[in-house]
N, C-alpha and C positions, 0 to 999 in steps of 0.2 A: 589413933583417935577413936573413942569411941560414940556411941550415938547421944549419949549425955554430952560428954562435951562439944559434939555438933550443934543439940539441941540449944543449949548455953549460949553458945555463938549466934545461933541465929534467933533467939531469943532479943539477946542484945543491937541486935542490929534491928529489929524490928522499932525497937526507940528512937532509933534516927531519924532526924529526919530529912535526908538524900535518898531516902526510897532502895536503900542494897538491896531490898529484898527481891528489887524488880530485873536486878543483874541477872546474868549466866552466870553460874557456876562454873569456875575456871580452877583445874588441878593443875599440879605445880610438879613437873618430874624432876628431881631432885637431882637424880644422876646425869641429867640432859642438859639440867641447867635449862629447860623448855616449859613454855605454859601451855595447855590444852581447854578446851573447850569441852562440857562434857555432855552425856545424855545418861538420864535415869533407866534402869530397869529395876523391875521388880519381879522376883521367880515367879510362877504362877502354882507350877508343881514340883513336889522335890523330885528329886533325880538320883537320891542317894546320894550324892556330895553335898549340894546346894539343897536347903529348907523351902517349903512354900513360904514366903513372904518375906525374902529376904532380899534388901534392896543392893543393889550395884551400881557405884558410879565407874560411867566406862569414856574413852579417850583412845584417839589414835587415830588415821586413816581410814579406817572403816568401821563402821559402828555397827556393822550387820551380825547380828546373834545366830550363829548356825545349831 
C-alpha cells in the first residue's frame, strides 16, 4: 500500500457518517491469520536506514522503540 492509497481510503471514510475516522487502527497479519492494534511513530532523525519523517505503523507485544 502506499500513502496515496492510504490517503484515498481515509479520505473516503471521512464521508461517513459512522465516524471510522474516530476508530483504532487495527493491522491485519496475514500469515497469523491475527488482527492487531497499532501505534504511530514518526522518525524524528535519520539514522541512515530510516529518513527523518518517515512514519511507522507498529504492532506486537511490546510497542517500546529501543
Amino acid at each position: 500500500m502506499t500513502y496515496e492509497e492510504l490517503l484515498e481510503e481515509l479520505k473516503s471514510l471521512e464521508s461517513n457518517a459512522d465516524n471510522r475516522l474516530q476508530e483504532a487502527v487495527v493491522v491485519w497479519d496475514m500469515e497469523q491469520g491475527e488482527y492487531h492494534p497499532t501505534e504511530l511513530l514518526t522518525i524524528e532523525e535519520s539514522d541512515g536506514i530510516m529518513q527523518a519523517g518517515q512514519l511507522l505503523l507498529g504492532f506486537g507485544t511490546s510497542m517500546e522503540v529501543r
